[in-house]
C-alpha positions in Angstrom: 122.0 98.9 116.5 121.1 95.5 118.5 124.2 93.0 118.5 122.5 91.4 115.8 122.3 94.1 113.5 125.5 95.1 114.2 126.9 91.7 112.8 125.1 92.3 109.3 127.8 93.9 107.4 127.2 95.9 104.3 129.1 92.9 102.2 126.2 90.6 103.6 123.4 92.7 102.6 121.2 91.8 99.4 121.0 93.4 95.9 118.6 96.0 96.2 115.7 96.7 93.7 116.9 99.7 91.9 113.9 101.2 91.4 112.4 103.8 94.1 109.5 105.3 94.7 109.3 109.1 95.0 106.6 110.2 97.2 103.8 111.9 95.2 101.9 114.1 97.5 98.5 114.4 95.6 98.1 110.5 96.5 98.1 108.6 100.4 100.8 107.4 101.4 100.6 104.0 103.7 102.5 104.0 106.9 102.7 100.3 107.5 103.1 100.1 111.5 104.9 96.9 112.2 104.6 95.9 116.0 107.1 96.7 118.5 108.7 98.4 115.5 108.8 101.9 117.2 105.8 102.7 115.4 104.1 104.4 118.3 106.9 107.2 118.0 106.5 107.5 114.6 103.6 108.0 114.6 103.8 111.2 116.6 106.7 112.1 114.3 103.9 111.5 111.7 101.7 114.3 113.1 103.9 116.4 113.1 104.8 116.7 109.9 101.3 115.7 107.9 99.3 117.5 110.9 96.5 115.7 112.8 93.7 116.8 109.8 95.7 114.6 107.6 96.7 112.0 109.2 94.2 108.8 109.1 95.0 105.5 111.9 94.4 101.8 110.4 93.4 99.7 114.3 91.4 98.0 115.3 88.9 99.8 117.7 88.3 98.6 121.9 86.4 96.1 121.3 88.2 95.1 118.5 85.8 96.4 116.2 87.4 96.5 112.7 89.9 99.5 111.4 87.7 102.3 109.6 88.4 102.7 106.0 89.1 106.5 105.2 88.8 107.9 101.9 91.8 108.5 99.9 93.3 112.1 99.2 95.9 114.4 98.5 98.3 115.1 101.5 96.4 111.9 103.4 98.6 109.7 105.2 97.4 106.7 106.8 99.3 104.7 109.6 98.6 101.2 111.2 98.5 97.7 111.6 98.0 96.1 108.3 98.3 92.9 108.2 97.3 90.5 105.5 96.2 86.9 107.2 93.6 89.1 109.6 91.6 90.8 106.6 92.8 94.2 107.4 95.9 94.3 105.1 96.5 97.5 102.7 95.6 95.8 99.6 92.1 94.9 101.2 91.2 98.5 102.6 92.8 100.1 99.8 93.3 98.3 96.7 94.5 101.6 94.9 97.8 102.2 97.2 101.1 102.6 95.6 103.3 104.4 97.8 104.7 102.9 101.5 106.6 103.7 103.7 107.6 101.0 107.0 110.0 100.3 110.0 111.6 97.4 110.6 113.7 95.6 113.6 115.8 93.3 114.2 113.1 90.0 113.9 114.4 88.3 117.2 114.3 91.5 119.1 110.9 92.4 117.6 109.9 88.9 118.8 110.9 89.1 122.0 109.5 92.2 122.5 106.1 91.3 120.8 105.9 88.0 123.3 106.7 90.7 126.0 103.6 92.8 125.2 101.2 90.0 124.7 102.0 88.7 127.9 101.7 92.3 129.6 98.3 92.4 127.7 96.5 89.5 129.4 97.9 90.5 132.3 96.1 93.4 131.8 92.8 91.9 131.3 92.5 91.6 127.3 92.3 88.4 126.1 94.9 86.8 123.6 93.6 83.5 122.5 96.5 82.0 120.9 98.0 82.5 124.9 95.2 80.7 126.8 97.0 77.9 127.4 99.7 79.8 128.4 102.7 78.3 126.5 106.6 79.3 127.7 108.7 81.2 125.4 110.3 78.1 123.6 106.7 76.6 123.0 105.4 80.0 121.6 108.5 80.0 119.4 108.2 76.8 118.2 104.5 77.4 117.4 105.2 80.5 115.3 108.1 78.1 113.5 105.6 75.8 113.0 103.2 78.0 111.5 106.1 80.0 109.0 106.6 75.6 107.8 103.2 75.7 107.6 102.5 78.7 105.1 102.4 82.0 106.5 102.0 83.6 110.2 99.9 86.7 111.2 102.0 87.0 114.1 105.0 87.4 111.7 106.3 90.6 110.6 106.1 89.7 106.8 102.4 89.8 107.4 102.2 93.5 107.7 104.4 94.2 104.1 101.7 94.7 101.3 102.5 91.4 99.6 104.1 87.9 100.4 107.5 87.8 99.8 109.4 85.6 97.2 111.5 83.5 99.2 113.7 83.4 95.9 113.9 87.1 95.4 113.8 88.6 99.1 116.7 91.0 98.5 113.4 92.9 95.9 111.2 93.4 98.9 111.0 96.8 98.6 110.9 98.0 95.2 109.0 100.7 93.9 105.9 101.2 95.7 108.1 101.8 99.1 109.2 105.6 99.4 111.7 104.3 102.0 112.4 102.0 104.7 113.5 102.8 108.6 115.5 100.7 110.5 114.4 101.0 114.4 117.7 100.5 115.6 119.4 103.3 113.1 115.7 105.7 113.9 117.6 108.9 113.9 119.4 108.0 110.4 115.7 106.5 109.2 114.1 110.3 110.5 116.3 112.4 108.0 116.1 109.6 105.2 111.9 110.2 105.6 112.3 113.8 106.1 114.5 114.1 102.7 112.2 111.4 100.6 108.5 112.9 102.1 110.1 116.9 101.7 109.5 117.0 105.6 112.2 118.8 108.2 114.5 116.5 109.6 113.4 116.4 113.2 115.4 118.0 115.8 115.6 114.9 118.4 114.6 111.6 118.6 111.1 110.5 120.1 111.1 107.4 121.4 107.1 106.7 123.1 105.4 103.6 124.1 109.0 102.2 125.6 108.9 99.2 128.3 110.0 101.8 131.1 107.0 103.8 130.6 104.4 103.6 133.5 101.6 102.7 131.8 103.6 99.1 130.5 104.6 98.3 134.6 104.9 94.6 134.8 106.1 94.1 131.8 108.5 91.1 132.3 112.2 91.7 131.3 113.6 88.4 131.2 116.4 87.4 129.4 115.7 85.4 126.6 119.1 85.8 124.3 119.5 82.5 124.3 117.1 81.7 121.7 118.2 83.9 119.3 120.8 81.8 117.4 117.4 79.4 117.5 115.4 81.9 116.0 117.3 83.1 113.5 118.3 79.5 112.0 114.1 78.8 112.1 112.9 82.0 110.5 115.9 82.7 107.4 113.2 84.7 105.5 112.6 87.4 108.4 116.7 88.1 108.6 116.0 88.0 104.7 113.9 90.6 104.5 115.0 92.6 107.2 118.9 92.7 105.4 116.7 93.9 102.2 115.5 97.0 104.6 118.9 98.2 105.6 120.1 97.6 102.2 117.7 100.1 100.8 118.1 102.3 104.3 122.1 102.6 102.9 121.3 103.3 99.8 118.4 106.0 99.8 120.7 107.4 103.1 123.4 107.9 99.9 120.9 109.1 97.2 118.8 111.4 99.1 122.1 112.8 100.9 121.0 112.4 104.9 
């Protein structure tokens, strides 16, 4: 767990909805891929157990044509980047979808590593608009504060959850449409909880894909920006809300389900 994590202790953690979904095989299930939320590795943890036939991917294509819609079915799951202030959230594509499943992270260590990859990805040629100017670290922090004052952010995790969430009630977050919730940095714990709630075998190892050290992200800068996270946690409460909620309900479906 990041140092961050490791400070949330169980006594901090909110109330949890007490109501769980149980994964109903003759519906989809949603795999709500969060960036830089190690959903590139489960992902492949996916396939394995659903099998490439029945596994459908929500992103955007090379040119950034828009994600395909696929048809909903028994056994279907489908995994990607939903995410409500683009037009390509779940509730869009599939207004019918009632069971989910997501990772989260730490939000300052998701940030970081997000900023990380969009600058890797102009560097690579692709444009990001929101960096042509591009701004430091502190000025793209501030503008993502300023845009969470403002209403919501796409850039923001929340953005990828099927809903916005009540400020009021964030500890209810994930009630019962969500089969479960995975913690990146507690991934192998989050594998057997997901094995136990989808009926899956609980993977032998942890895969871990699409890391910083792999060659295909070289360049990728590594600087050290833990100086902002006291900043960033004070500027985005509802994010450490939220992700409290998710390993709240990791704890407690980690007890139920016996993992």
């Amino acid at each position: 767990m990041s140092r961050a994590g490791a400070r949330i202790r169980a006594q901090d953690m909110p109330a949890a909805a007490t109501q769980t979904a149980t994964y109903d095989p003759s519906r989809t299930l949603y795999s709500l891929h969060v960036p830089k939320t190690a959903g590139t590795s489960f992902r492949h943890d996916l396939e394995r157990w659903f099998g490439a036939e029945n596994m459908g991917y929500h992103y955007h294509g090379y040119h950034r044509e828009p994600p395909p819609r696929f048809e909903p079915r028994a056994g279907l799951c489908v995994h990607g980047h939903f995410n409500r202030l683009r037009g390509i959230g779940v509730r869009r594509y599939y207004p019918e979808a009632s069971q989910f499943i997501v990772f989260l992270r730490d939000p300052f260590d998701r940030f970081v590593s997000n900023w990380r990859y969009l600058q890797f990805q102009v560097r690579d040629g692709f444009r990001v608009p929101e960096l042509d100017d591009n701004p430091t670290f502190a000025g793209w922090l501030d503008r993502r504060r300023r845009a969470a004052e403002e209403g919501e952010d796409p850039f923001s995790y929340l953005a990828q959850l099927p809903d916005p969430v009540d400020p009021a009630r964030a500890g209810e977050a994930f009630g019962s449409e969500f089969v479960g919730v995975g913690i990146a940095e507690r991934y192998a714990e989050s594998m057997r909880m997901f094995a136990a709630a989808l009926g899956k075998p609980a993977p032998e190892g942890v895969t871990r894909l699409n890391t910083r050290t792999d060659p295909h992200r070289e360049g990728e800068t590594h600087e050290d920006l833990s100086a902002y996270r006291a900043e960033y946690e004070a500027a985005f409460p509802l994010e450490y809300a939220v992700y409290r909620a998710g390993l709240a309900r990791l704890e407690r479906d980690l007890q139920r389900l016996g993992a």
